[in-house]
mmCIF file of the C-alpha atoms, coordinates in Angstrom:
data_MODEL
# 
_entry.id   MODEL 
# 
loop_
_atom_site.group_PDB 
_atom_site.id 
_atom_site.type_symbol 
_atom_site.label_atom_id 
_atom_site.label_alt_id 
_atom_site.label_comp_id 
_atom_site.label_asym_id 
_atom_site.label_entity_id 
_atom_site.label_seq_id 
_atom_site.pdbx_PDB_ins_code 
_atom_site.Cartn_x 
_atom_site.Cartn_y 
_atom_site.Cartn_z 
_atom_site.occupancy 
_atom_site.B_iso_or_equiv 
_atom_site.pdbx_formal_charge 
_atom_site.auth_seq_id 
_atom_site.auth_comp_id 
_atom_site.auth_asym_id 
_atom_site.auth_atom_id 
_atom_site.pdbx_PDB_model_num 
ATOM 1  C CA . UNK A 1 1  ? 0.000  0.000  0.000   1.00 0.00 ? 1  UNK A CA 1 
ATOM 2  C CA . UNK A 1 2  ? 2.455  2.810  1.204   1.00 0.00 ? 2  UNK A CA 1 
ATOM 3  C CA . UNK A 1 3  ? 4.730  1.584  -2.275  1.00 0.00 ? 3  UNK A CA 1 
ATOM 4  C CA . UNK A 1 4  ? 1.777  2.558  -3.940  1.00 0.00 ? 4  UNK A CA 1 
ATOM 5  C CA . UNK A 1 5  ? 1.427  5.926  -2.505  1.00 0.00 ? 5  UNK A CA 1 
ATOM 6  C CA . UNK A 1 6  ? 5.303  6.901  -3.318  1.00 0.00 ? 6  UNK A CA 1 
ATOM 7  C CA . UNK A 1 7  ? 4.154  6.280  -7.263  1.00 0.00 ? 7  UNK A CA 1 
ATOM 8  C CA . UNK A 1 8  ? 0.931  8.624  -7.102  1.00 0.00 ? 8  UNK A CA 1 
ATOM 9  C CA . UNK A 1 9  ? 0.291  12.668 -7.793  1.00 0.00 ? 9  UNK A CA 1 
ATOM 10 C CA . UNK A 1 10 ? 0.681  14.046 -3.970  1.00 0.00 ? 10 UNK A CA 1 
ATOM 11 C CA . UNK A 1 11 ? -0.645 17.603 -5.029  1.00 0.00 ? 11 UNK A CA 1 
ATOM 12 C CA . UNK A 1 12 ? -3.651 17.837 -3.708  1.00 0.00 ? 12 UNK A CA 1 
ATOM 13 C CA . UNK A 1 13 ? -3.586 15.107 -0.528  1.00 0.00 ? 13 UNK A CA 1 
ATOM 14 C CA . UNK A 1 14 ? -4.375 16.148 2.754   1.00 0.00 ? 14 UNK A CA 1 
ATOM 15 C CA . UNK A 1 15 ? -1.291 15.387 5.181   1.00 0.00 ? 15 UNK A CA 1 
ATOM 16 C CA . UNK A 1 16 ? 0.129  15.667 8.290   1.00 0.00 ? 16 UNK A CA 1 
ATOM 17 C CA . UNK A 1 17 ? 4.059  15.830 9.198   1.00 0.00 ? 17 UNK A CA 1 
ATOM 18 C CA . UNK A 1 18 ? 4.550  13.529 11.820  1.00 0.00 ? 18 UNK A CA 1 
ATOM 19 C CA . UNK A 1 19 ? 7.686  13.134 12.331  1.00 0.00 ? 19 UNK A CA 1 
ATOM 20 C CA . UNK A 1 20 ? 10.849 15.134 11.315  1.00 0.00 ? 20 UNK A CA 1 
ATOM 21 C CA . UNK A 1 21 ? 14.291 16.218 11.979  1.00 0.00 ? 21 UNK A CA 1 
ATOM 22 C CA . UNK A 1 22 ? 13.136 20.063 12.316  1.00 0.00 ? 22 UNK A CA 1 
ATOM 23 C CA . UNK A 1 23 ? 11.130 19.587 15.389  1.00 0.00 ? 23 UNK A CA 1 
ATOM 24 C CA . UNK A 1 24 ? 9.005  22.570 14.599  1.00 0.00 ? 24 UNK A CA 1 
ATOM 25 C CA . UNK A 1 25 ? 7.783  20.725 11.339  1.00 0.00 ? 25 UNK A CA 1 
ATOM 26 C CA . UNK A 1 26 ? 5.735  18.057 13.605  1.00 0.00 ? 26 UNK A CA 1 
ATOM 27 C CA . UNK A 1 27 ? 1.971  18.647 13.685  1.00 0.00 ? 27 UNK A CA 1 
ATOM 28 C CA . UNK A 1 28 ? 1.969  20.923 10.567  1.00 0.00 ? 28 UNK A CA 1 
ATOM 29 C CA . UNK A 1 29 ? -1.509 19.890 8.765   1.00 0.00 ? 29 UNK A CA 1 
ATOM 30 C CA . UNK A 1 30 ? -2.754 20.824 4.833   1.00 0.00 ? 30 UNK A CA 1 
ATOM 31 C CA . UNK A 1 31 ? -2.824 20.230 1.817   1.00 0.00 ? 31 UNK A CA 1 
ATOM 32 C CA . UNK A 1 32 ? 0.111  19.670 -0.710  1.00 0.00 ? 32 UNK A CA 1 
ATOM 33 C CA . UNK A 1 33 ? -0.383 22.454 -3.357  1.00 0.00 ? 33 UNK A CA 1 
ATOM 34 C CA . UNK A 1 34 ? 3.047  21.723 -4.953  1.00 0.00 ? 34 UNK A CA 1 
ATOM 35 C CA . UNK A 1 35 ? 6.008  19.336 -5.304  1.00 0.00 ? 35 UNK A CA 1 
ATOM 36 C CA . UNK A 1 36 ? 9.828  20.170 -6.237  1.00 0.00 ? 36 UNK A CA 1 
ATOM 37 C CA . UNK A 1 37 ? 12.435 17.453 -6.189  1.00 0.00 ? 37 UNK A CA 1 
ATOM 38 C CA . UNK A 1 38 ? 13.651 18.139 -2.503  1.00 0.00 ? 38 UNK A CA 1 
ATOM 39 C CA . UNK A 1 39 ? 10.568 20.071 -1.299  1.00 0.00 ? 39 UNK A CA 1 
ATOM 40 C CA . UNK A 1 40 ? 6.745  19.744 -0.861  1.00 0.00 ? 40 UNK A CA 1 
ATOM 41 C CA . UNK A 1 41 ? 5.198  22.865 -0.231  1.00 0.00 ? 41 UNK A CA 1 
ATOM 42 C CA . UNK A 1 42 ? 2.175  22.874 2.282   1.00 0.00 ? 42 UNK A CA 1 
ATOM 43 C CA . UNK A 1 43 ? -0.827 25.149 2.239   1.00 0.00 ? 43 UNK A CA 1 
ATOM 44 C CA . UNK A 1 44 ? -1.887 25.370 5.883   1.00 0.00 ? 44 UNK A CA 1 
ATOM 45 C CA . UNK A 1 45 ? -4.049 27.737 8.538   1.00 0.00 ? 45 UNK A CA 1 
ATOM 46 C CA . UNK A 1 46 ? -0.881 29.649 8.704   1.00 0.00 ? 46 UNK A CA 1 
ATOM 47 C CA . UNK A 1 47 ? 0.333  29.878 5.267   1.00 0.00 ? 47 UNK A CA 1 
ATOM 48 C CA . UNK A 1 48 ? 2.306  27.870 3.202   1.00 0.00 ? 48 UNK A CA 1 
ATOM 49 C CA . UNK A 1 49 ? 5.228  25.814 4.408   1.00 0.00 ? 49 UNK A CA 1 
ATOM 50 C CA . UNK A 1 50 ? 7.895  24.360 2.615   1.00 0.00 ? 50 UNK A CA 1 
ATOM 51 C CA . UNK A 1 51 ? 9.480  20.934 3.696   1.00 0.00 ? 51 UNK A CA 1 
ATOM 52 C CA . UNK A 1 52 ? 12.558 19.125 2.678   1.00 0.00 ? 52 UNK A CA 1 
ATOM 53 C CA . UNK A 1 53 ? 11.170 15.654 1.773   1.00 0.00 ? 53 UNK A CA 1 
ATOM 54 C CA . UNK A 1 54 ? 14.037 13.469 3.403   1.00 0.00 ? 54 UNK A CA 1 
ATOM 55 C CA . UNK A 1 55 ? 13.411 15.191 6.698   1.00 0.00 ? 55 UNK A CA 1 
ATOM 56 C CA . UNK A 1 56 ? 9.964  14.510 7.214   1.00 0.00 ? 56 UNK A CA 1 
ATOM 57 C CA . UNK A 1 57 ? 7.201  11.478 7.462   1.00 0.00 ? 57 UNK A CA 1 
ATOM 58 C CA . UNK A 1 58 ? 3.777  12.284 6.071   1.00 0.00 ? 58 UNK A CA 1 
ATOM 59 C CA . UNK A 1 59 ? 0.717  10.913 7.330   1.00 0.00 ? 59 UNK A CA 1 
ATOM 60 C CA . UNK A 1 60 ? -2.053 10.560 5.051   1.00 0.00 ? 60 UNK A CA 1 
ATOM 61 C CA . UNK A 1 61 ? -5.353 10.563 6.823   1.00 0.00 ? 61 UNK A CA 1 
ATOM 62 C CA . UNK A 1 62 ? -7.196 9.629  4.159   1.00 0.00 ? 62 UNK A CA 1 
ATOM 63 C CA . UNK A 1 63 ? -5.102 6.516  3.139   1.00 0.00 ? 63 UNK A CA 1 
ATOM 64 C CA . UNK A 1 64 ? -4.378 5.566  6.658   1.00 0.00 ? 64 UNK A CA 1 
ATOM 65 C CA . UNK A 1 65 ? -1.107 5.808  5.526   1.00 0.00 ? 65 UNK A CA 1 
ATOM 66 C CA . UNK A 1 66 ? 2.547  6.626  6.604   1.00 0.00 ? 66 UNK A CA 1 
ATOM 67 C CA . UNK A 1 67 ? 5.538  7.777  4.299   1.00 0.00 ? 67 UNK A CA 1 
ATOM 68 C CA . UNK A 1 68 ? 8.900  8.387  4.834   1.00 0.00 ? 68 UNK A CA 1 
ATOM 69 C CA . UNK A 1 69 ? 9.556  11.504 2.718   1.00 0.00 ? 69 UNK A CA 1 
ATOM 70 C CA . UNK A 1 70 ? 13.315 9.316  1.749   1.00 0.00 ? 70 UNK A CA 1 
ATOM 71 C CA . UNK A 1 71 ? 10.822 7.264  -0.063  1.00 0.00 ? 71 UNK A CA 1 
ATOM 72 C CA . UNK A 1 72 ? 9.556  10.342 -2.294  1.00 0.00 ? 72 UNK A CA 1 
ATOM 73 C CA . UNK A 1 73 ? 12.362 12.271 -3.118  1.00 0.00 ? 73 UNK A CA 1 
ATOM 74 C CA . UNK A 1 74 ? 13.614 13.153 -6.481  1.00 0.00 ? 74 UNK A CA 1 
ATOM 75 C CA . UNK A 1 75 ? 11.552 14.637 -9.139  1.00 0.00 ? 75 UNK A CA 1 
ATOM 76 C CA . UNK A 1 76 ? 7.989  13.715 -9.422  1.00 0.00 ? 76 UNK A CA 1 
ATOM 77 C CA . UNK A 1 77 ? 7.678  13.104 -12.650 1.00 0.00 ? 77 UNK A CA 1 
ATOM 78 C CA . UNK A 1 78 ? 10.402 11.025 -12.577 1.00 0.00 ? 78 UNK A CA 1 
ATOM 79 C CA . UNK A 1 79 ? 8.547  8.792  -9.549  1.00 0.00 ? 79 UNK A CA 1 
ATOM 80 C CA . UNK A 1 80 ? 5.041  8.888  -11.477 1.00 0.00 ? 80 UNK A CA 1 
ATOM 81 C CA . UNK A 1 81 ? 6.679  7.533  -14.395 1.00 0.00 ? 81 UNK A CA 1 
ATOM 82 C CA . UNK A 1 82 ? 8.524  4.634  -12.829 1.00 0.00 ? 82 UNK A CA 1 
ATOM 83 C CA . UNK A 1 83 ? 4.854  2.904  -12.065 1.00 0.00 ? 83 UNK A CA 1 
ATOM 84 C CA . UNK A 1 84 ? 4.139  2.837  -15.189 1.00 0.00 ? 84 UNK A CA 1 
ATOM 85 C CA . UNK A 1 85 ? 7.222  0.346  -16.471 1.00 0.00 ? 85 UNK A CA 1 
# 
């Protein structure tokens, strides 16, 4: 399930940053309005946020999921594409 997750669009999910290196990161809630190779970029209460991706794990309410960020970095093209070989 969560291998399937790393190979999907994330703009647009709903997340959660549950964990992370930058202990000010934890508990930041909303929803992924865009994706760089290093960085997802969070639109929350407070504004948008910007988080390195190997820093962080996501929680996805909606999938009852948990990522590692490790697991999605790199461009996201590049990770959309590889499902589809």
């Amino acid at each position: 399930m969560m291998k399937d997750l790393t190979k999907k669009e994330l703009i647009g999910l709903d997340i959660e940053i549950s964990d992370s290196k930058n202990k000010s990161e934890i508990g930041i809630k909303g929803k992924i309005i865009d994706e760089t190779k290093n960085c997802l970029v969070i639109n929350t209460d407070k504004g948008e946020k910007k988080v390195i991706k190997c820093n962080v794990v996501i929680k996805i309410p909606s999938e009852k999921a948990r990522i590692d960020g490790r697991l999605l970095a790199g461009r996201p093209e590049e990770r959309i594409k590889k499902k589809l070989r």
